[in-house]
C-alpha positions as CSV (number, residue, x, y, z in Angstrom):
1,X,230.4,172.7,192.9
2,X,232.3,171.7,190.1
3,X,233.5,173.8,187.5
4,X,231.2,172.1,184.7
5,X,228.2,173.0,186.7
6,X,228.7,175.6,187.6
7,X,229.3,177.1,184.1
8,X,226.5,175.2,182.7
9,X,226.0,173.2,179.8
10,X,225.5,176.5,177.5
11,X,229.0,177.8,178.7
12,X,230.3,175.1,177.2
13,X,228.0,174.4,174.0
14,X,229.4,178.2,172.6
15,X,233.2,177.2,173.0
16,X,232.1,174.8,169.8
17,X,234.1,176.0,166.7
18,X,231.4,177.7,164.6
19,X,228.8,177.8,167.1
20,X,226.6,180.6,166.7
21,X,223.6,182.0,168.6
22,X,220.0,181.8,166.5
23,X,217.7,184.1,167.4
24,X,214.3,182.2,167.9
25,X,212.6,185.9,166.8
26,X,213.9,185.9,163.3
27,X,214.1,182.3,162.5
28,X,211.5,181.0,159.8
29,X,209.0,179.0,160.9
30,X,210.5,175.4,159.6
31,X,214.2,176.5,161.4
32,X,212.1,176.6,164.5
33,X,210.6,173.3,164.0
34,X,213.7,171.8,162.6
35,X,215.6,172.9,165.9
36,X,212.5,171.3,167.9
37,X,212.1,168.3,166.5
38,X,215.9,167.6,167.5
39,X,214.7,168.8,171.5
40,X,211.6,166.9,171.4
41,X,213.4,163.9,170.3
42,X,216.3,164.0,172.7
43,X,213.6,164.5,175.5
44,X,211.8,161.8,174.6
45,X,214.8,159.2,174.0
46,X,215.6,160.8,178.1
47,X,212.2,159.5,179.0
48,X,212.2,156.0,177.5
49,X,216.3,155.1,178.3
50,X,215.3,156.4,181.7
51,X,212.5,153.1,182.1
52,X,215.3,150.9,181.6
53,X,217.8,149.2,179.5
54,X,216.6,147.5,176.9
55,X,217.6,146.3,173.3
56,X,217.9,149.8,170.8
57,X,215.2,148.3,168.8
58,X,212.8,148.4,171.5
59,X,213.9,152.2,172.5
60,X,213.7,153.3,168.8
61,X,210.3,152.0,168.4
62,X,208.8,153.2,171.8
63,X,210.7,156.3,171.0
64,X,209.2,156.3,167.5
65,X,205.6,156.1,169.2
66,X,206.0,159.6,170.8
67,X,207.6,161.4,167.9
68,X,205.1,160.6,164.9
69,X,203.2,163.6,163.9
70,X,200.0,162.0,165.1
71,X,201.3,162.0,168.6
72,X,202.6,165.2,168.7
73,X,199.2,166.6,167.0
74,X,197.8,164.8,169.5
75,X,200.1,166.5,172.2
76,X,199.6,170.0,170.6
77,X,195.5,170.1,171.2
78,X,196.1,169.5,174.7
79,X,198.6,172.2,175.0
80,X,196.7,174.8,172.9
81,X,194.6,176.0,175.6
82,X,197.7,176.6,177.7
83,X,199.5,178.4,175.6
84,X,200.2,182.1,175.1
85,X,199.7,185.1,172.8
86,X,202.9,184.8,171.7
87,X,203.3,181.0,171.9
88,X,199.9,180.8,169.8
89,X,201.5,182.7,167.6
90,X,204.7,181.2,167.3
91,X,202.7,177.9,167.0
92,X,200.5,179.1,164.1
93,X,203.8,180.1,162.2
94,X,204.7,177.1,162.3
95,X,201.4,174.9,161.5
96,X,201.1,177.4,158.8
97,X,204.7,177.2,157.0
98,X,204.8,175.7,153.6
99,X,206.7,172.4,153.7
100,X,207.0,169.6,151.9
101,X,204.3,166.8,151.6
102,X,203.4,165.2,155.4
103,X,205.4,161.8,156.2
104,X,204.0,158.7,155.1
105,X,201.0,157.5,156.9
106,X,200.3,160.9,158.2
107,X,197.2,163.1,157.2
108,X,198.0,167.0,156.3
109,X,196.7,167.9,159.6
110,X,198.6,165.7,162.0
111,X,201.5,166.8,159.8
112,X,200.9,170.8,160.1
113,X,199.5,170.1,163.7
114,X,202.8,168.6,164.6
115,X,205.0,171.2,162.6
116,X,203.8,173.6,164.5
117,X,204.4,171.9,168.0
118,X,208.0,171.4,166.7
119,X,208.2,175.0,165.9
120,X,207.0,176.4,169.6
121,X,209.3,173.5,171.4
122,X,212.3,174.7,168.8
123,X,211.2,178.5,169.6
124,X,211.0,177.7,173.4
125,X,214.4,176.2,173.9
126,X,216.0,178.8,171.5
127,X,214.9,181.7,173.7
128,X,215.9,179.6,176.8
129,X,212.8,179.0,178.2
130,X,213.3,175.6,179.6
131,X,211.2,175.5,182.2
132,X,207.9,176.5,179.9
133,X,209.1,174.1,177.8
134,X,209.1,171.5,180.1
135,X,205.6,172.7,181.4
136,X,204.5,172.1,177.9
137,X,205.6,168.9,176.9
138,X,205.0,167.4,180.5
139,X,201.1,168.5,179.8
140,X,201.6,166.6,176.1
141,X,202.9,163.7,177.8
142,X,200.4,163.3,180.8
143,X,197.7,163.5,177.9
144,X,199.3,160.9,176.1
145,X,199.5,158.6,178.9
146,X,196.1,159.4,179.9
147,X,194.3,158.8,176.8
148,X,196.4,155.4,176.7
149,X,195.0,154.2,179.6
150,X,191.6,154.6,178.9
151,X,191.7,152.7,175.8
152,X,194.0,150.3,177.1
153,X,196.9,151.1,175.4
154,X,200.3,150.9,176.6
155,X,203.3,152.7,175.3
């Protein structure tokens, strides 16, 4: 196995000058979501460069269909009814945290909806659980694509 592996991707992450461990426990609510909306962004640009090759354009806006706080509200009901006491929690932190006003062409709920999904995926990959995490926002996803093909949509 080679030495990169074998270390892991972590090992490697804390040899970065200034690199610090965050504890997911103590972070506010909006740290949380600022931390997940990076992870949920990277997974999502994974998924769509993983279709193919195509021109940035066309990945930023596919991307840009998945990461909109409707989608991720969207996402977040379907996940609800998975989640944990302390994920609920952690959620409801989030949803709750005072921010400022919700992106353009967003309603207050979508918005608070989809802080708080940012705030469990930020929470999630903080306290390295990866594979709940994944669980999570493969449930999100397959809800996604389901709804979409109902209505005939197609991402």
């Amino acid at each position: 196995m080679e030495k990169g592996l074998e270390l892991g991707f972590e090992y490697y992450m804390n040899q970065i000058p200034g690199m610090n461990p965050v504890d997911p426990h103590t972070s506010s609510p909006l740290v949380l979501a600022y931390i997940g909306d990076c992870i949920f962004d990277l997974i999502i640009k994974m998924v769509v460069t993983g279709r193919g090759n195509r021109q940035v354009h066309k990945l930023h806006e596919e991307t840009s269909h998945y990461v909109q706080a409707s989608a991720q509200s969207y996402m977040m009901r379907s996940i609800q009814e998975h989640l944990n006491t302390e994920e609920h929690a952690v959620y409801r932190r989030g949803r709750n945290a005072r921010s400022v006003s919700p992106a353009k062409n967003q309603s207050i709920t979508d918005y608070r909806r989809a802080t708080g999904f940012e705030a469990l995926i930020g929470y999630l990959y903080l306290n390295r659980e990866y594979e709940r995490l994944t669980e999570l926002v493969t449930i999100g996803l397959k809800s996604m694509e389901t709804s979409e093909e109902e209505s005939g949509i197609s991402s």
